[in-house]
N, C-alpha and C positions, 0 to 999 in steps of 0.2 A: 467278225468276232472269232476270236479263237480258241479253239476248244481245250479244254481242261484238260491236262497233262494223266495221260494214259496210258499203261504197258500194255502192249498188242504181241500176246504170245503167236499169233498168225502171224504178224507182220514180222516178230524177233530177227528169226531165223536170217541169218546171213543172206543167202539169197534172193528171201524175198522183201527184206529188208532190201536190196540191191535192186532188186524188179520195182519197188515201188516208188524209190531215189529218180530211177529213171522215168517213169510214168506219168511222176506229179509235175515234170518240165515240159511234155507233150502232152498232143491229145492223143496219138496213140503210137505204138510201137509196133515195128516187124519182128518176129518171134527172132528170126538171124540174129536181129540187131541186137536184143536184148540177149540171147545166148551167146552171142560173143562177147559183148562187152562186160558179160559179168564170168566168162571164161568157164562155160557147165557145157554138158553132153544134150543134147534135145530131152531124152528121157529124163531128166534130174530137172531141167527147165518146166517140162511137161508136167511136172510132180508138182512144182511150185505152182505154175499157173494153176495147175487143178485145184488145190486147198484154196491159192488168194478170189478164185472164179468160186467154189464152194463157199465162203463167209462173204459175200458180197461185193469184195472187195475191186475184183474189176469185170472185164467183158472182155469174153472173145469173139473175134468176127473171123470169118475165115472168106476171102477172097480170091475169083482164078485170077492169075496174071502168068503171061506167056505158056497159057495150058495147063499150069497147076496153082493149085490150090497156097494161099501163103494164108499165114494165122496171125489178124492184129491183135493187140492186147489196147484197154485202154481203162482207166481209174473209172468207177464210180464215185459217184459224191460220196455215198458212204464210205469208199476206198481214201478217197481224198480225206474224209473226217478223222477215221481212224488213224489214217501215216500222219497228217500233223498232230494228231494228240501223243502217237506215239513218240513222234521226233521231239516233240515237247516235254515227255516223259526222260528222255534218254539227254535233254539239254539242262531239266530239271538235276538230275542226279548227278552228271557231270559237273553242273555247278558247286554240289557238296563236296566236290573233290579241292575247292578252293577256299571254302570257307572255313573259317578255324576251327578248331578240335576240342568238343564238346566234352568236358569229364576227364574222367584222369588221367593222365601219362603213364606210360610203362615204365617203369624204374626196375633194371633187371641189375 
């Protein structure tokens, strides 16, 4: 079922809109991976993870590999619910960009 078309001012935001594009294709992400391919500084990434992990929205796990520490990211279902309502939200409005023009014309 899919969920009712909803704006997610958590998810809005450019990047974590971008973090969560990414997300909803895996089961999880390497923190590199996702801060380069959405092209941010670790701290500005950090920032996003921290609010999208604060509203439920996904999980971090921190792993060693070759002696240090690496940080996955990965959706929660409630993460998954909210990004398809929001992407539904933002498919919804973009459609009104198509549909004819309600009311009256400017005549300047």
């Amino acid at each position: 079922m899919t969920p009712p078309p909803v704006f997610d001012p958590v998810i809005h935001a450019p990047g974590r809109l971008q973090i969560c594009a990414i997300l909803s294709s895996v089961d999880e992400a390497e923190f590199a991976l996702i801060r380069d391919t959405i092209k941010v500084s670790d701290s500005v990434l950090s920032k996003h993870l921290k609010q999208l992990e604060d509203a439920g929205y996904i999980t971090l796990t921190k792993t060693p590999v070759d002696g240090r520490s690496r940080t996955w990211a990965s959706l929660t279902p409630a993460g998954k619910k909210a990004f398809a309502a929001h992407v539904a939200e933002l498919n919804r409005l973009a459609a009104l960009t198509q549909a004819p023009v309600l009311g009256k014309g400017f005549s300047g």
